[in-house]
N, C-alpha and C positions, 0 to 999 in steps of 0.2 A: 504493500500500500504506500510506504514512506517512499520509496522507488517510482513509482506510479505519479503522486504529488510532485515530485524533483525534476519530474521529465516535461509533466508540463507546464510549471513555474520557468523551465527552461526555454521553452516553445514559444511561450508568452512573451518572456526577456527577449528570444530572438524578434519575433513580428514589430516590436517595440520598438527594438534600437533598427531596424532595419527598413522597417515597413512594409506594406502589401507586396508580396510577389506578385511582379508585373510579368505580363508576356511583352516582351521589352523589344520586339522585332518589327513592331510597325514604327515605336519612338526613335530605334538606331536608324532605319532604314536611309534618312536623307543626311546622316553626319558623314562629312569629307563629299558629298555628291552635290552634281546639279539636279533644280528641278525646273526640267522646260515648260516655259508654256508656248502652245500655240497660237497664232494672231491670224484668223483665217478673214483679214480686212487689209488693205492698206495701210502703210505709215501715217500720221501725218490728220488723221482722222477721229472722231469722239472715240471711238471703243478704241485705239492703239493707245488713245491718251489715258483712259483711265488703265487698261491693263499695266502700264508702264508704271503708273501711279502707286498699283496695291504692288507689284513686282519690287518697287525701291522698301516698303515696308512689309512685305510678309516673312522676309526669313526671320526676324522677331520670334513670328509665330509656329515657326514647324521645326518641332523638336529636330534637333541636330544641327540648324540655323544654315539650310542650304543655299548657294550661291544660285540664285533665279535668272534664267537665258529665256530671252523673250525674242522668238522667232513670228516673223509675220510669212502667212501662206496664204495669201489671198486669192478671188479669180472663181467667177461661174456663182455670184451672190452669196461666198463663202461656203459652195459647196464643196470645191476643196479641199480645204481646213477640213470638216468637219467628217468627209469620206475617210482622209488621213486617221482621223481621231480612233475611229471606227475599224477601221480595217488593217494599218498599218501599225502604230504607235505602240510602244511597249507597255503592256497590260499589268506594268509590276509599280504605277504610282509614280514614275520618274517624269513621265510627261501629262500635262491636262492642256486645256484651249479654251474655248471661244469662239460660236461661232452667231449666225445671226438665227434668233429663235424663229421666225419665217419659215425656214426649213425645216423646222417641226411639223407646223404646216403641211408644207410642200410632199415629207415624206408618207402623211395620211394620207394624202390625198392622193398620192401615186403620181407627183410628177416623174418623168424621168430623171433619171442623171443622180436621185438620192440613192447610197451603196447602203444606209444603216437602217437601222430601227431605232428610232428614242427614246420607248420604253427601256433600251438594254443598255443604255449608257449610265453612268455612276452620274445625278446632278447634284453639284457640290456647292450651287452657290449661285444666285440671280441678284449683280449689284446694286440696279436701280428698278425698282416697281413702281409705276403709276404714271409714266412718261404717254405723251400725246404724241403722234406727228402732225406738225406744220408743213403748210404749204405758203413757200413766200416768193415775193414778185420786188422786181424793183423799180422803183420807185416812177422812174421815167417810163415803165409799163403802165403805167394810170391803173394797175389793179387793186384795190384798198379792201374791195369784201370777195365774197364766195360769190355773189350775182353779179359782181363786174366781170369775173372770170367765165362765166358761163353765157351772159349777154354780149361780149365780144365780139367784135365784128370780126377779125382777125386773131386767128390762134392764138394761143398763148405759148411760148417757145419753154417745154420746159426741160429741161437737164436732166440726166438718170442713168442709173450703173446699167448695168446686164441682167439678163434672164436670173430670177433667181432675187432679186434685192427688192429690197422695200421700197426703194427710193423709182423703182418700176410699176408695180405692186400698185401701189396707191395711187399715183397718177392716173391709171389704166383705171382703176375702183375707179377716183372720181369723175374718168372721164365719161364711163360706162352708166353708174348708176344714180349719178348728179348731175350730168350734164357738160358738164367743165368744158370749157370749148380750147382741149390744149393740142398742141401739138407736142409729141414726144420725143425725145431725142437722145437713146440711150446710148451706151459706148463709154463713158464720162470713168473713171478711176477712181472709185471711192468717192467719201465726201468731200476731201479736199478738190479732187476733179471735178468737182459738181459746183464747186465755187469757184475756181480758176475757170469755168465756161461763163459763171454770169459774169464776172467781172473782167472778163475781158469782153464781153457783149456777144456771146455764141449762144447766150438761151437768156430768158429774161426771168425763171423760175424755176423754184426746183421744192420737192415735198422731201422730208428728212422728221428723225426727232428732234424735239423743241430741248429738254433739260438737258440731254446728254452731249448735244451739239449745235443746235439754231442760235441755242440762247447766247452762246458765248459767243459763234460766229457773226451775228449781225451786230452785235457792237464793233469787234474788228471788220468789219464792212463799211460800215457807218464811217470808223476813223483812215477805211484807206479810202473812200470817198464814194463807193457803190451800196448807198443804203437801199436797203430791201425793207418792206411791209409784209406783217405776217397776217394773209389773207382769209386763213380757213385753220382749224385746228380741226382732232380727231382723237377721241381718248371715253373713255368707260367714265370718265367724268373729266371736266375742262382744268384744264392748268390755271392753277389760283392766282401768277402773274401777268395772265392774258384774256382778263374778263373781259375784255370789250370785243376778243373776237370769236365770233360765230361755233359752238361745236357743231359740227358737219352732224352728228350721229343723231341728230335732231331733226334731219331733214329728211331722215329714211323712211318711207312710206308703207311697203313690205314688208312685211315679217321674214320673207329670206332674204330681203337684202339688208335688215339689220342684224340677223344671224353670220353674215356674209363678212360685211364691217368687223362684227363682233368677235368672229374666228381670225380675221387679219390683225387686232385687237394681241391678239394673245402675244405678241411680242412683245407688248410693252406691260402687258403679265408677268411676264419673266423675261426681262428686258436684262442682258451684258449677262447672258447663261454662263458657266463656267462647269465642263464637266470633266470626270476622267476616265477612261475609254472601261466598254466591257473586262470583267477579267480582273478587276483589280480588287486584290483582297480586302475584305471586308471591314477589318480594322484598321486601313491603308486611308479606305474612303473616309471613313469618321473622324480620322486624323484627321484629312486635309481641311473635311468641311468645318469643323473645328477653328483650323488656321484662316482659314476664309471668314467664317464670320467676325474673330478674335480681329481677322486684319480691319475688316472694313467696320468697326467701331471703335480702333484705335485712334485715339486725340490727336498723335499725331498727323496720322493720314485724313482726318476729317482738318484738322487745321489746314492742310495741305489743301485737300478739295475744294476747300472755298477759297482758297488764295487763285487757283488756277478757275473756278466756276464748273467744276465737276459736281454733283449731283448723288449722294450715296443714300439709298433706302435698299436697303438688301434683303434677302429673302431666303429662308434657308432650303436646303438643297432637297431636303425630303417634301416640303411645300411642293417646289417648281417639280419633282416627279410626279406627283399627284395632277398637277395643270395637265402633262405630257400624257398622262393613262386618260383623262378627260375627252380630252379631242378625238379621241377614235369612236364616238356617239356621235360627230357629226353627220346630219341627215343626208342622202345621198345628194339632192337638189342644191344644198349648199354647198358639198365640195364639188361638184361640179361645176359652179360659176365659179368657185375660188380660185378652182384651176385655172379656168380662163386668163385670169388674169397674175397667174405666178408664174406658166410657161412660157 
């Protein structure tokens, strides 16, 4: 019995002076290594900027405080990236990405060209939730509301990536089931392309999001001397900086075409997704998402955000899978027009 007693007064003293035995393979795993992320957008654009952003502050966050390489693979509305992510990329936690949540979309709906499934991906993390996209025009276009752009006697010239991007997407939406009287002009290289056309005078507008990029870009518009008017907005409710202009989602008349809206909608749902590919072990993923939310509520990186005009309401990673298993009850008739205008 006195034997008995000693062994585990012993047992005790150890858990004590030592603490919990950890399974301590997911905490070593990124000490002395990198961890890539992927940038399935252009340099130079809202999403490279904020990835860059939590990239300078999250080794902080992930035990063994690994050195962060931030590669951009942009090309085909970041379907890219995101095929990479899926099919390619090492399934052991070393690499995650970024791609545009549109193709979440896209891949229910059966466009071509998507290789994954998004239910199967690990989501570790949606930076900004509640984001609208704008449609803006400049200035010397006389376009001021959503009825001068649709009453137009002459198109509206407006700016936009490739098959596959939002900044297509929604032009095509407004031009289809509002009316919009634009003219579209895709090819443009990201967002930053999409501004180097108006302001050199090759399109006179272009639709984007408003908090993660309009908002910061048309101040710097304003002061190189190409101010733009934000004509139309679109969001599950209106940006609380832009009451005076018009939410579009208002003006749907349809029930499938504000189901329609409302499925193009889901990006700004789970707006700046951040995942890490099928495969990766289980206590890998809860590490990171961990590190991701710890990042993006760290003081310093929020000081930071607002110094530069980035926008952080994040969302966590088991949330934004539940949006993902969602979208596959979309009605056949809805993704059917959705397609329309994502091909």
């Amino acid at each position: 019995m006195t034997h008995r007693i000693v062994a585990l007064a012993t047992a005790v003293m150890v858990l004590i002076l030592t603490g919990p035995v950890k399974d301590g393979h997911a905490d070593d795993f990124y000490k002395g290594r990198h961890l890539r992320i992927v940038v399935s957008y252009f340099p130079g654009g809202g999403n490279d900027l904020e990835v860059r952003l939590i990239a300078r502050h999250m080794p902080r966050h992930v035990p063994g405080n690994p050195r962060i390489v931030v590669q951009n693979m942009p090309g085909a509305g970041t379907v890219i990236g995101a095929n990479y992510l899926y099919r390619i990329a090492p399934q052991d936690g070393s690499v995650v990405g970024i791609f545009g949540p549109s193709q979440v979309v896209r891949q229910v709906i059966g466009v071509p060209g998507v290789e994954f499934q998004s239910e199967n991906f690990n989501w570790l993390v949606a930076v900004n939730v509640g984001d609208v996209v704008t449609c803006v025009a400049t200035e010397r276009s006389g376009v001021k509301t959503l009825d001068d752009a649709i009453k137009r006697k002459e198109p509206l010239v407006v700016a936009a990536s490739g098959p596959g991007s939002s900044t297509l997407t929604w032009p095509r939406a407004y031009k289809e089931i509002l009316g919009a009287n634009f003219k579209i002009v895709p090819g443009y290289p990201g967002a930053a392309g999409l501004r180097a056309a108006i302001e050199r005078g090759e399109a006179e507008a272009t639709c984007i999001a408003w908090a993660s990029y309009m908002r910061r870009a048309r101040s710097e518009m304003q002061a190189s001397g190409t101010p733009v008017n934000v004509f139309t907005q679109m969001g599950m409710k209106a940006a609380p900086d832009l009451p005076q202009v018009e939410n579009a989602l208002e003006r749907t008349k349809s029930k499938t075409d504000r189901q329609v809206f409302t499925a193009l909608l889901t990006e700004y749902a789970m707006a700046r997704p951040f995942v890490a590919p099928p495969g990766v072990p289980v206590e890998r993923v809860q590490l990171l998402r961990k590190a991701f939310m710890d990042t993006l509520r760290d003081p310093r990186l929020l000081e930071e955000a607002k110094k530069i005009g980035v926008e952080i309401n994040p969302l966590p990673g088991e949330s934004v899978h539940e949006i993902v298993k969602n979208l596959k009850s979309m009605p056949p008739e809805v993704a059917e027009k959705v397609r329309s205008f994502m091909e």
